[in-house]
C-alpha positions, 0 to 999 in steps of 0.5 A: 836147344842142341841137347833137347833136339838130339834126345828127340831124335833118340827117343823116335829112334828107340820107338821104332825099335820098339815098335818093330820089336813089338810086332815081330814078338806078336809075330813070334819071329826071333829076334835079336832083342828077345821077347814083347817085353823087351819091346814094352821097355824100349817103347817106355824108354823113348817115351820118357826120352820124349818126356825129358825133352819136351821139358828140357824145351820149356825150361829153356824158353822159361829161362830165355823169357826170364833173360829178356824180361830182365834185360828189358828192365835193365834197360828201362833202368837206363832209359829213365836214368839217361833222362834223368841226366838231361833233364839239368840241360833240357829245364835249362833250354826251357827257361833260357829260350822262353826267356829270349822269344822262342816259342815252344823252344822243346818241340824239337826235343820231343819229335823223332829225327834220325841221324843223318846218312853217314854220321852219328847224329841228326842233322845240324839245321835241326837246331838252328832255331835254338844256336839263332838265340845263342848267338843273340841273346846274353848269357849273363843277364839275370836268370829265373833261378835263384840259390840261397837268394841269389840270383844267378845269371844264365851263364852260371845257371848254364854251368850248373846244368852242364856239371849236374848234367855230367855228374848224372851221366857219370854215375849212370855210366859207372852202373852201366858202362858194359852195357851194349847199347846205343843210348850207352854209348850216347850218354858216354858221348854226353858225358865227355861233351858236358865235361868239356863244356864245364871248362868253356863256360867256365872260361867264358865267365873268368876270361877275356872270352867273356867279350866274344859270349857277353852279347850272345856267342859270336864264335862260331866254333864255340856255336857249333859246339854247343849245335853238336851237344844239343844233337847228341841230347836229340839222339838220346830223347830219340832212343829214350823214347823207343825203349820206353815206348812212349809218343811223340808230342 
């Protein structure tokens, strides 16, 4: 915008010229520049100057609504990818807490909470309705979800989730890793915290560790883990929506 601002100074500078030119040749006064002519051509001059910077000017804007047109999309690109990565867990939360008593267990999900003052999260009691079920309800009875006949338990259908979920999140940050976006650094969040979740159900299921989860979670760390990556799923609906422009339910 410097380059169209100094060729309008320019060309208001040529038109005064032109302009005192043009009436001290009507004038007959000898000047420095000669005849009316001279004046006509400075005048055409600062009109064309004008000219070229008004266009300058539109296609700057053209060029900078282009821009933001095109990272607009961009970013609903990762908006709907980034959902597409939690929907493993959220379709998990859905059948598993049904499953156990609580009653329209994806409201929370679906209303707007901000992070708490001074942290990178909403608050934890959001989700204590969710952890209350953790920690009494079995994960390894029978699930709803069946593969290739087989049903499987809870934990292993929460273990499928969290490796779909991290695999989605891993190939969504491959594409758009560079990206600097809040929902970007939410995903890369979710993606280390589903990495690391794999391996503690993973040994829930084939260790001693089975004894503190078998009659829902008793430890007290692996709940708070657990509460941490469902906020951090929380914080990335939030976002999603606000790009997307979609309501709250």
């Amino acid at each position: 915008m410097v380059f169209p601002i100094i060729m309008i100074i320019t060309a208001a500078i040529i038109l005064i010229i032109g302009i005192l030119q043009s009436y001290a040749a009507k004038r007959k006064e000898k000047t420095f520049w000669g005849s009316r002519r001279v004046a006509f051509i400075l005048i055409f001059l600062a009109v064309i100057n004008v000219s070229a910077s008004i266009y300058t000017v539109c296609l700057e804007y053209e060029k900078s609504k282009l821009l933001e047109s095109r990272e607009s999309e961009k970013l609903k690109q990762i908006a709907y990818r980034s959902q597409d990565a939690i929907d493993p867990i959220i379709s998990f939360l859905s059948s598993y807490l049904s499953a156990n008593g609580l009653d329209k267990p994806l409201t929370i999900f679906n209303e707007n909470h901000e992070d708490e003052p001074g942290k990178d999260r909403p608050a934890g009691y959001l989700m204590n309705p969710i952890i209350d079920v953790f920690s009494k309800s079995s994960l390894f009875k029978p699930s709803n979800t069946w593969i290739k006949g087989r049903q499987l338990t809870w934990i292993e259908s929460l273990h499928q989730g969290l490796r779909e979920s991290n695999y989605r999140c891993d190939l969504l940050m491959k594409h758009y890793g560079t990206v600097n976006h809040p929902l970007v650094v939410v995903i890369d969040q979710l993606r280390m915290w589903s990495q690391f979740l794999v391996f503690l159900v993973d040994t829930a299921k084939h260790t001693e560790m089975k004894k503190v989860w078998e009659n829902g979670i008793s430890h007290e760390q692996h709940l708070d883990l657990l509460r941490h990556y469902f906020l951090l799923i929380l914080k990335a609906e939030r976002i999603i929506r606000s790009i997307l422009k979609t309501e709250t339910k």
